[in-house]
N, C-alpha and C positions, 0 to 999 in steps of 0.2 A: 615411211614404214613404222607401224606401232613398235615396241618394245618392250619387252618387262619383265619388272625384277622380281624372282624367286627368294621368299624369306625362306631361310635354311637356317634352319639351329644347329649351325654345326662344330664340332671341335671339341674335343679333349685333349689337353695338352701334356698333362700330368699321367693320366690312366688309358687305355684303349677303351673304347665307350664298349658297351654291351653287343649294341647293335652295329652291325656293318652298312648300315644307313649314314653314318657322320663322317663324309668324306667329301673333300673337294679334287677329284683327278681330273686331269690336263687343263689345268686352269692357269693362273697369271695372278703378279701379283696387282690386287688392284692400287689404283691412283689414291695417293692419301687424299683422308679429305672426300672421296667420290662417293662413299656409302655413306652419308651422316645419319643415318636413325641403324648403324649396326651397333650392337652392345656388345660387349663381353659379360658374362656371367663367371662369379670371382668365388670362391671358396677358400680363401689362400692360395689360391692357383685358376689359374682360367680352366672350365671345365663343360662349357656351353657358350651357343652364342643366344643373340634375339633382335626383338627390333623395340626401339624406341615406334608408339600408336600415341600420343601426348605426351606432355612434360611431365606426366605423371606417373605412367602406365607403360609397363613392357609388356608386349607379346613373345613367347617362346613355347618349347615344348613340355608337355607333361614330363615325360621321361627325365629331363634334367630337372625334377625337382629338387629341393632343399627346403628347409623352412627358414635358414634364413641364407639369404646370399644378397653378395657385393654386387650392383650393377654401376661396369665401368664406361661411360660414354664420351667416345670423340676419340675412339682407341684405332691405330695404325698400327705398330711394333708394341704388342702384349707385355712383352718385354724389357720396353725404356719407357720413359718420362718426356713427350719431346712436347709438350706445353699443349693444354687447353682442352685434355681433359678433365672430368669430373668424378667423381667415384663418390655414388652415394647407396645409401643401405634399403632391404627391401621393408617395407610397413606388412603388407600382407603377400603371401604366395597362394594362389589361387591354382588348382589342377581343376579340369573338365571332372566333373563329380562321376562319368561314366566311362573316362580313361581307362583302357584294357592295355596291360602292360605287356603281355602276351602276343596281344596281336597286332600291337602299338596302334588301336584302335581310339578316335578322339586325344590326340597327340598333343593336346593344347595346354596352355597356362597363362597365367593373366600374372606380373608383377606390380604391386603399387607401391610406388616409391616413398621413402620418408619424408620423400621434400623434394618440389617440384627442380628440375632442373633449367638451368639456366640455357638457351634454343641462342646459337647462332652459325655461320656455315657449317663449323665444324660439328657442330650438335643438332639437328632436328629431326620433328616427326615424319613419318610417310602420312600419307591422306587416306584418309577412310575409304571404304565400299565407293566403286564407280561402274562396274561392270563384272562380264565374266569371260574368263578366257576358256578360247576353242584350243583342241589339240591342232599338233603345228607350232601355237604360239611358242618365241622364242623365250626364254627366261634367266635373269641373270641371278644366281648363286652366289652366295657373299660367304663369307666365316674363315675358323681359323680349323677348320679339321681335317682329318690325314690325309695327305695328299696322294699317298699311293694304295693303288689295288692291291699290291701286297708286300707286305711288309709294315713298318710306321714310323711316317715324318710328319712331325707335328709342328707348323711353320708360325715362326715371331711373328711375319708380317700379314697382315688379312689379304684373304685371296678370293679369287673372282672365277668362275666362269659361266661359260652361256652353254643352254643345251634345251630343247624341246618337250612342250608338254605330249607325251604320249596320248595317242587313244586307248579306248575301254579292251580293244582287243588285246595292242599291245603291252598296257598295263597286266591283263592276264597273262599273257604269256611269258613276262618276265616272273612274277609273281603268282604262279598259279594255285587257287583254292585261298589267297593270301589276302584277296582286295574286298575292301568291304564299300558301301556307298559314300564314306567319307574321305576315302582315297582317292590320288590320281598319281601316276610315275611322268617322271620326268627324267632326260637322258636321251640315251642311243643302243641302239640294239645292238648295231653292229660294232660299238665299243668305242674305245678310243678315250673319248670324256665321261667325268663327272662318277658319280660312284656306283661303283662296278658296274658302271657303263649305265645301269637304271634307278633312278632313289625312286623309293617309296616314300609315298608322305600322305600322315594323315591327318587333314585338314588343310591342304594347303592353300598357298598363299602366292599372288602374283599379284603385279604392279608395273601398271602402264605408264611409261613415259609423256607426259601430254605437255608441250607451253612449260616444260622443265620442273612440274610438278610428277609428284610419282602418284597414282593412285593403287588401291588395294583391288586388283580384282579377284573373286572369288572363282571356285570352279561351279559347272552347271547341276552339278548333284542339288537339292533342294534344302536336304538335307544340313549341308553344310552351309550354304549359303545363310539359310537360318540362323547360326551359327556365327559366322562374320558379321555378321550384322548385327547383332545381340553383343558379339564382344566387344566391338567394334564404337558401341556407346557405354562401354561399361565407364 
């Protein structure tokens, strides 16, 4: 059975984010080690997450910009020191030049690092564009953001869980008048997991399991696809 992984920029640690989008509920804490292209994004505090796309380059969200932030990689407990991560500085912060903050429309950023990081289990990239995921598909969610629907616990250790890409209907319906062509929800209607049961995401991002590589699939909008693919060689 295919599987795959949902990049989710998610977490504030320090502040409650803006959006009620940056959450991970009923999830687990993942296997150290098991996400190696997850980053933390550092301001003096951990304040986003992202993904290691090369040794060069992070992928994450427009909304957590800054113009300059710490990307920390090989990170488990945000928290402690337990050996063989690296913390290095951003060169440039790149937002989607058509990012709507409003409608968290074009949700993208590109980071390029000061200086190439050093790739070994505990450190590497995800794989470029391979494909695109159908609604149904299962997705796994990484980061360190609040884990309850109400209330805020904002956890040391990176957490995981799995939840389903929605269809166009259901995506309306959790989100209605809300979803634009570069959207798609992922979640459960009937609740339980992940944030408030549906995340919205714009531009997002999944990755299939294949022969223990992860690939980057996009979703079937054209739209975005364009998009992945364009960031995807920057």
């Amino acid at each position: 059975m295919k599987f795959f992984l949902l990049l989710a920029f998610l977490g504030a640690a320090a502040a409650v984010p803006e959006d009620d989008d940056d959450k991970i509920v009923g999830g687990y804490t993942c296997a150290r080690n098991s996400v190696p292209y997850q980053v933390s994004l550092n301001a003096g505090y951990h304040f986003c997450g992202g993904s290691l796309i090369n040794d060069q380059w992070v992928l994450s969200a427009a909304h957590c910009y800054k113009s300059r932030i710490q990307v920390r990689l090989g990170e488990h407990d945000i928290m402690q020191t337990e050996g063989g991560e690296q913390f290095v500085d951003s060169e440039r912060v790149i937002r989607h030049p058509k990012y709507n903050s409003w409608l968290l429309d074009n949700d993208i950023m590109l980071i390029k690092l000061s200086q190439p990081v050093g790739l070994s289990s505990q450190i590497a990239p995800i794989t470029l564009p391979h494909g695109c995921a159908a609604p149904g598909t299962e997705c796994l969610i990484s980061g360190w953001g609040n884990t309850l629907s109400n209330g805020v616990n904002y956890p040391d250790l990176l957490q995981c869980v799995e939840a389903p890409i929605l269809s166009e209907a259901e995506c309306e319906t959790a989100y209605p008048g809300q979803i634009t062509n570069n959207m798609i929800c992922v979640g459960y209607l009937e609740g339980g997991k992940d944030s408030c049961q549906v995340r919205r995401l714009s531009i997002p991002f999944c990755f299939e399991t294949r022969d223990s590589e992860h690939w980057l699939v996009t979703n079937h909008k054209k739209r975005s696809t364009k998009l992945h693919l364009k960031t995807g060689t920057a």
